[in-house]
Wavefront OBJ file of the C-alpha trace (Angstrom):
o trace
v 0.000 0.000 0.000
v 1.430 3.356 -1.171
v 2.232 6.109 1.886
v -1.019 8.449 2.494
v -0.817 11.959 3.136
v -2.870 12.205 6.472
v -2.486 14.318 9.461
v -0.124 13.064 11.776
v 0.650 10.290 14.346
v 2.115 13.144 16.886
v 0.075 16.103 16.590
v 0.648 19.376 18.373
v -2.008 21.324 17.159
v -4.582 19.788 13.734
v -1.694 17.831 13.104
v -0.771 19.088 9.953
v 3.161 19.402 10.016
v 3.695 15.969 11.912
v 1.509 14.638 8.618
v 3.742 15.886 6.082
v 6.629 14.803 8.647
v 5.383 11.024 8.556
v 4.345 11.295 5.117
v 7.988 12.379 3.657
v 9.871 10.106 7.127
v 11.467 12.840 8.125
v 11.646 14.303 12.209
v 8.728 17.020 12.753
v 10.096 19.256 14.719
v 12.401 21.084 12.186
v 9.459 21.170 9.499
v 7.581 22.823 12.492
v 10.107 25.300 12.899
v 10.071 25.944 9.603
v 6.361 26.219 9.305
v 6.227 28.762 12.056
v 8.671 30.516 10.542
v 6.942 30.605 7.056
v 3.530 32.087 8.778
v 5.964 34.686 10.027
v 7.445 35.889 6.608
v 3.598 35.319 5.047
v 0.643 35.077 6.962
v -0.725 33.330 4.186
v 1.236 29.793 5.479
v -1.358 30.310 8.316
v -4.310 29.840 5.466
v -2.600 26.959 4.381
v -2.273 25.359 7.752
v -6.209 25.632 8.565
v -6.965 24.555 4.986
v -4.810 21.348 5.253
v -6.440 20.883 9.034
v -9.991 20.897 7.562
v -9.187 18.957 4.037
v -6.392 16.118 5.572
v -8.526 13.216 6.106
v -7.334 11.722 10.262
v -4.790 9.545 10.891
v -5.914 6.010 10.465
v -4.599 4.717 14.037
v -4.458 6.707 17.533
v -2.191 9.630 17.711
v 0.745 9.370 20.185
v 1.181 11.463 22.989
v 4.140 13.891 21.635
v 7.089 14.191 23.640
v 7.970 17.267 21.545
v 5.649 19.154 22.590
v 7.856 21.092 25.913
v 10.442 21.364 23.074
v 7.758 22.758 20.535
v 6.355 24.998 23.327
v 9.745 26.516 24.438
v 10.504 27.050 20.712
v 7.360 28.952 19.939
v 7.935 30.934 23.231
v 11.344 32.246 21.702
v 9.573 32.827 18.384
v 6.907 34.989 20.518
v 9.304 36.837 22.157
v 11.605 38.198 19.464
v 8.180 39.030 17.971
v 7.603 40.909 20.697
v 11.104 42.150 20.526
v 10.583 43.261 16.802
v 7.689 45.473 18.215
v 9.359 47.191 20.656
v 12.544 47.467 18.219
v 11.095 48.141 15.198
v 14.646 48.928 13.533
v 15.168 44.908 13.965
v 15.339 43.387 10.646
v 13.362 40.043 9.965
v 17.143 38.655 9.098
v 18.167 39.753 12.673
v 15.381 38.014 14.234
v 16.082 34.875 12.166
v 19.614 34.995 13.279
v 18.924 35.180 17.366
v 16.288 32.330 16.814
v 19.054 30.096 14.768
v 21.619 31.192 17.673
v 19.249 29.961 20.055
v 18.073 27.342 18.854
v 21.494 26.142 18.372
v 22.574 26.510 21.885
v 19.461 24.710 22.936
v 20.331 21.513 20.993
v 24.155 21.945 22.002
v 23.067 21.869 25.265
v 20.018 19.285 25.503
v 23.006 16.834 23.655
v 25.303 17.254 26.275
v 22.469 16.194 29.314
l 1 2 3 4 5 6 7 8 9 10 11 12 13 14 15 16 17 18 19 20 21 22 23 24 25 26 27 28 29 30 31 32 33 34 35 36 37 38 39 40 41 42 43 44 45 46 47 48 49 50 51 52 53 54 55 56 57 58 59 60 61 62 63 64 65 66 67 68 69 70 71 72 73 74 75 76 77 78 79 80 81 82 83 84 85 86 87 88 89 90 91 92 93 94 95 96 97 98 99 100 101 102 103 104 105 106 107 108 109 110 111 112 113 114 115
């Protein structure tokens, strides 16, 4: 039987990203980082993403609880901030903002691989 594109066996939110993740075998987080980052160059990634959730038909068996999802949550916290950040500093470039989240994301997975 050929691989079917359905949402996800470890869903965060509609279970979208983890979807494509299973369907192309690949880890979800960084395709969720990238996702997030997409809605934040284009808000029109966030269309896509409710479109996907409604059309996607469910994943055939039962979803497993996602031990991602601290790591997801601390990485959309960081995301929030710098937006945030970009608000209150509006002479920070998008490019900046990409490069503190890449710093920090880096240092996160530097350190979690040490522990």
């Amino acid at each position: 039987m050929k691989n079917r594109l359905t949402k996800g066996s470890s869903p965060i939110l509609g279970g979208v990203v983890s979807g494509f993740a299973d369907f192309f075998g690949v880890d979800p987080l960084p395709l969720r980082l990238l996702f997030v980052g997409l809605m934040f160059v284009n808000v029109l990634f966030g269309f896509v993403y409710v479109i996907s959730w409604i059309v996607m038909p469910d994943y055939p068996g039962t979803p497993q609880k996602n031990p991602d999802r601290q790591k997801s949550g601390f990485i959309i916290l960081v995301l929030g901030v710098l937006l945030l950040l970009k608000n209150f500093f509006p002479q920070l470039t998008l490019s900046v903002l990409a490069a503190f989240a890449l710093i920090g994301l880096g240092i996160y997975l530097i350190v979690q691989h040490k522990s």
